[in-house]
N, C-alpha and C positions, 0 to 999 in steps of 0.2 A: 334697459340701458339707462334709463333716467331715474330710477332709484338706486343703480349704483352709485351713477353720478352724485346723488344727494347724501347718499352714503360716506362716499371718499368727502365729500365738503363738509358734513358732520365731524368724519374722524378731525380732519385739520382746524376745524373749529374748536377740538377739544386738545392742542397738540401746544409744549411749551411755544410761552411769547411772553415778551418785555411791553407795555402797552404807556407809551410816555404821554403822559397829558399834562396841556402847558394848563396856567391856572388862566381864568376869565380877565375881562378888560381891569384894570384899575386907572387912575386919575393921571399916570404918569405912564401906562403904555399908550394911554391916550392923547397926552401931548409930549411925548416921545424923550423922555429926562429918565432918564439910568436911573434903573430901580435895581438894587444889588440887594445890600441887608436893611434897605430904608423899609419896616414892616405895616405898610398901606395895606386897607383891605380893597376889596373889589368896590368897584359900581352896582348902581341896580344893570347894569344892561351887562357886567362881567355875571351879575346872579342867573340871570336871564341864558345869557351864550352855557354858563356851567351846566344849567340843566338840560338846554339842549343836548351838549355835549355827552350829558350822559346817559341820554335816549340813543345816541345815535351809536356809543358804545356797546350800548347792552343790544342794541339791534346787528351789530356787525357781527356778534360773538354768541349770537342764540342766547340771549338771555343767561349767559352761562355764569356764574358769580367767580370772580380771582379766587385765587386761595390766599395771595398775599398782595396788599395796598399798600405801598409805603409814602410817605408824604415828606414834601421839604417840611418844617415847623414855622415858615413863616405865613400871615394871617392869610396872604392869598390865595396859598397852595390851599391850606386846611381848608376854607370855604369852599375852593372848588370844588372837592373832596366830596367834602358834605352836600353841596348842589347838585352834583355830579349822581348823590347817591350809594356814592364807596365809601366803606371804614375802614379808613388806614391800622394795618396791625401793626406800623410803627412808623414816629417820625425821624428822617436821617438826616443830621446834619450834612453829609456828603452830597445833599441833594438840595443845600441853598444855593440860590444865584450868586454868579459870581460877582464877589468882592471886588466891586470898579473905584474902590480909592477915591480920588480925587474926580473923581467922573462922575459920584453919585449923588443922584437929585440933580444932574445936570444934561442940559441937552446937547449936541454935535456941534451946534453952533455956539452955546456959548465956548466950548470947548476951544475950539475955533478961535475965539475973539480971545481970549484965555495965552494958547502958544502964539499968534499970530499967524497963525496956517492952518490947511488943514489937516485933520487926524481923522484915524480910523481906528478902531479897537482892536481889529483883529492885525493889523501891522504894526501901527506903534503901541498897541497896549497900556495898560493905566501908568508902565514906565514914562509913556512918551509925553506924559501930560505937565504944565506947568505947574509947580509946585505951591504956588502962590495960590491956588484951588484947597491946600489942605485945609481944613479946622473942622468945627462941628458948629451948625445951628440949626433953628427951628423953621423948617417949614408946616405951613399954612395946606389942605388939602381945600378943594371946593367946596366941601361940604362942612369946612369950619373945622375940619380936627386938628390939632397940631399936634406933628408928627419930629422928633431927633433926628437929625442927617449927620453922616460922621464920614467926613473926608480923610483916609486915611492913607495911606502908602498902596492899599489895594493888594490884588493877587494878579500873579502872572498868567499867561495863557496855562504853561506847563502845569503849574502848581493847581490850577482848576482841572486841568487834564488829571493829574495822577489821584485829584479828589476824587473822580469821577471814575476811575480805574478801580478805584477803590469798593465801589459800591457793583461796578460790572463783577467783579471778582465773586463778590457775594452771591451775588441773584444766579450767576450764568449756570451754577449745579442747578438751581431749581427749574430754569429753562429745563434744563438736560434731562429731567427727571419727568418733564410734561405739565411742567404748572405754568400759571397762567400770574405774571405779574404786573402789577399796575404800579409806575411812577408817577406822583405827582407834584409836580414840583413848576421851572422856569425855562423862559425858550432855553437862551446859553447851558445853562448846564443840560439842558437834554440833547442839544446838538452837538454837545461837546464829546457827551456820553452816546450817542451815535456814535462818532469816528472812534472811541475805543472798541465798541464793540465789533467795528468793520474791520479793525484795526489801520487806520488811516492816521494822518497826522494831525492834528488838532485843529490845524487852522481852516482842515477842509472844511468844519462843521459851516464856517459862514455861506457855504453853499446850499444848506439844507434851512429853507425857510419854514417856520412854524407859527401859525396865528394863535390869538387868544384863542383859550377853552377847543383847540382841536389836538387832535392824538396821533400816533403814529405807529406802527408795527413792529417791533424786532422782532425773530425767529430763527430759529437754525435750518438751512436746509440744503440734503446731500452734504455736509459734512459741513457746511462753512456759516457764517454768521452773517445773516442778509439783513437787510430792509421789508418786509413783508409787505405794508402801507404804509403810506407817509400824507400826515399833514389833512389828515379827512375830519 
């Protein structure tokens, strides 16, 4: 009975899955300022949480190697990537954080003090934000780099939804087929890409919380598009 047991958890160990992993800490998931297309790299402690991260994947999954890795192309994701241990066999732009406009490089509260109220992303959106937030300049990271911010009109929920539609459409035969793929990219857009996969409405994803350098499960099972693990 208990090597059947270990039998049937091998097979599903070896059984299509979507495997989303956010990237490690950076300087602005750390003091909480909307990181979109602004291209910061990690921390030493986001290098640190990456490799954990990716002990704890290869231990979840038998040491089993993806068939396919695909990566956002900005510097955070790719490092995770590379700490983590995985070589992305492509980078997708379908898979950058989303475009917060006016929001980026910036925190709730300045936000805040910005419209005179408060805002929330997922209700009022980078539409709801004071306009007076657009242009482009140079931020300072702590470690000395100076990095381009570009406050732009931003993207809507929708429009980062049908991004992310875009890439489920792709990947979902190779689930189907038994492959085993890894994204690595941003919380938002993986939470986002969650509800298309469940097929849910976009804005459920703010219920789905995801930390730095932790991963999550999709899978297919008995016919329908689940959650496998979440947020490990």
């Amino acid at each position: 009975m208990v090597n059947s047991v270990y039998v049937e958890c091998k097979e599903a160990s070896r059984s299509g899955a979507i495997v989303l992993l956010r990237h490690g800490q950076t300087a602005w998931s750390l003091s909480g300022q909307h990181t979109g297309r602004t291209d910061i790299p990690l921390t030493v402690e986001g290098e640190r949480q990456s490799l954990a991260a990716g002990r704890r994947l290869r231990a979840q999954f038998d040491d089993r190697t993806p068939e396919y890795v695909f990566s956002s192309p900005l510097r955070r994701a790719r490092q995770t990537a590379m700490f983590a241990g995985l070589h992305p066999t492509q980078l997708l732009d379908g898979l950058m954080e989303w475009d917060y406009g006016p929001a980026e490089g910036r925190t709730r509260a300045d936000i805040r003090e910005a419209n005179g109220k408060d805002w929330n992303l997922w209700r009022q959106g980078t539409e709801g934000i004071n306009h007076d937030l657009l242009g482009d300049w140079d931020a300072v990271l702590p470690g000395g780099e100076h990095v381009s911010v570009h406050n732009g009109e931003g993207e809507t929920l929708k429009q980062v939804a049908n991004r992310a539609q875009g890439v489920i459409d792709a990947i979902e035969p190779l689930v189907a087929d038994g492959q085993m793929v890894v994204l690595v990219a941003h919380a938002h857009i993986l939470r986002i890409l969650t509800t298309c996969w469940l097929g849910l409405d976009p804005a459920a994803a703010r219920l789905f919380r995801m930390d730095t350098a932790h991963f999550s499960t999709l899978s297919q099972y008995k016919g329908d598009n689940v959650i496998q693990f979440w947020n490990q």
